[in-house]
C-alpha positions in Angstrom: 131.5 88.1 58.4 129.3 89.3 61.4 127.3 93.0 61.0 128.5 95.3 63.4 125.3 97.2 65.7 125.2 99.7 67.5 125.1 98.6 71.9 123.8 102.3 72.6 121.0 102.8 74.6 117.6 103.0 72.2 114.6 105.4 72.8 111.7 103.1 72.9 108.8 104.0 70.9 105.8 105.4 72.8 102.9 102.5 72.3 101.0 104.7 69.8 98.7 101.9 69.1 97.2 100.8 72.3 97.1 104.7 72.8 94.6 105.6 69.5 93.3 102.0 70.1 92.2 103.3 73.9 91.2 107.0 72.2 89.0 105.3 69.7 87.0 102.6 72.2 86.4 106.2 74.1 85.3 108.1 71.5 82.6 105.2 69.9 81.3 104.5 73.5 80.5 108.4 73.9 79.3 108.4 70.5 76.8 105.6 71.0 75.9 107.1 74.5 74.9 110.1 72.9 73.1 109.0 70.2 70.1 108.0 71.3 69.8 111.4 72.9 70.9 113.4 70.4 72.0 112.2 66.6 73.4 115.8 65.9 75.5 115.6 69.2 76.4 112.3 68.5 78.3 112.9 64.6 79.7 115.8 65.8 81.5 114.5 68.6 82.3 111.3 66.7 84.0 114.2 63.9 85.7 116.1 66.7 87.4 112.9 67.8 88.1 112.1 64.4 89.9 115.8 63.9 92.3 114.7 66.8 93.1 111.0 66.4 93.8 111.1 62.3 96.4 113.9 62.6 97.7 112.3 65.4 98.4 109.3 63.9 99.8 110.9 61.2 102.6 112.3 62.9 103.4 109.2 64.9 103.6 107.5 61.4 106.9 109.9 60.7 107.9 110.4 63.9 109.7 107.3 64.9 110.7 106.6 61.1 114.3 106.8 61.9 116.1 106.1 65.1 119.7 106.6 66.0 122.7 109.4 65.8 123.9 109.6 62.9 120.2 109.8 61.8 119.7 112.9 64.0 119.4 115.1 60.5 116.3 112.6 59.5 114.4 112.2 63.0 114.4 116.6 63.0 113.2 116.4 59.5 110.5 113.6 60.1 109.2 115.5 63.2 109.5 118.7 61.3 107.5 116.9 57.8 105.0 115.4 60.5 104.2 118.4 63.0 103.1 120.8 59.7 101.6 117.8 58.3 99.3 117.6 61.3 98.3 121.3 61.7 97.9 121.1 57.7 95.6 118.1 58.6 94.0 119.3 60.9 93.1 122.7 59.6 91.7 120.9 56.6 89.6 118.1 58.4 88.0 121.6 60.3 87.3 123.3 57.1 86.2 120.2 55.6 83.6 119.5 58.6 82.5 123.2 58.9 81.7 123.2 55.1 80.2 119.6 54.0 78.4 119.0 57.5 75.3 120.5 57.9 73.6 120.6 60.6 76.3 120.1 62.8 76.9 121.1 66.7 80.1 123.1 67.0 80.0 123.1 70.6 80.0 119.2 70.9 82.7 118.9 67.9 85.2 121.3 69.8 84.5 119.9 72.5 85.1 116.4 71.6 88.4 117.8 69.9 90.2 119.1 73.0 88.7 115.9 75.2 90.6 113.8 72.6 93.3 115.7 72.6 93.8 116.4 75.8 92.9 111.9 76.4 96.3 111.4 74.2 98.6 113.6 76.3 97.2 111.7 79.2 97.6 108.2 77.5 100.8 109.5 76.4 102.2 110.2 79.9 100.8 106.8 81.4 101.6 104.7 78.9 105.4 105.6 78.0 108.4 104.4 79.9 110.2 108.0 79.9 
């Protein structure tokens, strides 16, 4: 007996590999530009970057978990379960580097966090077929 599927069209999934694959090769050839210059600038970059990419990939983890209509109920719950996980991680990995690192440059590590961020929503855009 043959298994019935489903012919409707699929959401593909955004290449989330190639895109923290491209935000990582970034972020280690800034960090080993900097350090030379400046260890201190150099860590905390590399931690900024760190702050966006592991969250990040967090979410993309749950996000495409489930796929199809009759799993609508899932994929909201998934995204839902994945965008508090990432503020939760997020938040922490920021309390965590603010209290254990010492001496640390805050400027670089925001910095580095909203370049990283702001490097997935453009990998984001140019690398998925919406």
């Amino acid at each position: 007996m043959r298994k019935k599927t489903a012919t409707g069209a699929q959401i593909a999934k955004p290449p989330f590999l190639r895109i923290f694959t491209c935000q990582s090769l970034v972020l280690v050839l800034v960090v080993a530009i900097l350090l030379p210059i400046d260890w201190q600038s150099a860590y905390s970059v590399l931690l900024g970057g760190l702050i966006s990419i592991v969250p990040n990939g967090y979410l993309a983890s749950l996000a495409y978990r489930f796929t199809g209509a009759r799993a609508a109920s899932d994929v909201a719950g998934s995204l839902y379960r994945g965008e508090v996980g990432k503020f939760v991680l997020t938040a922490v990995m920021f309390a965590l580097v603010f209290v254990m690192v010492k001496p640390l440059s805050a400027p670089a590590l925001f910095a580095a966090f909203i370049l990283t961020t702001v490097l997935n929503w453009v990998l984001v855009l140019r690398m998925s077929k919406f």
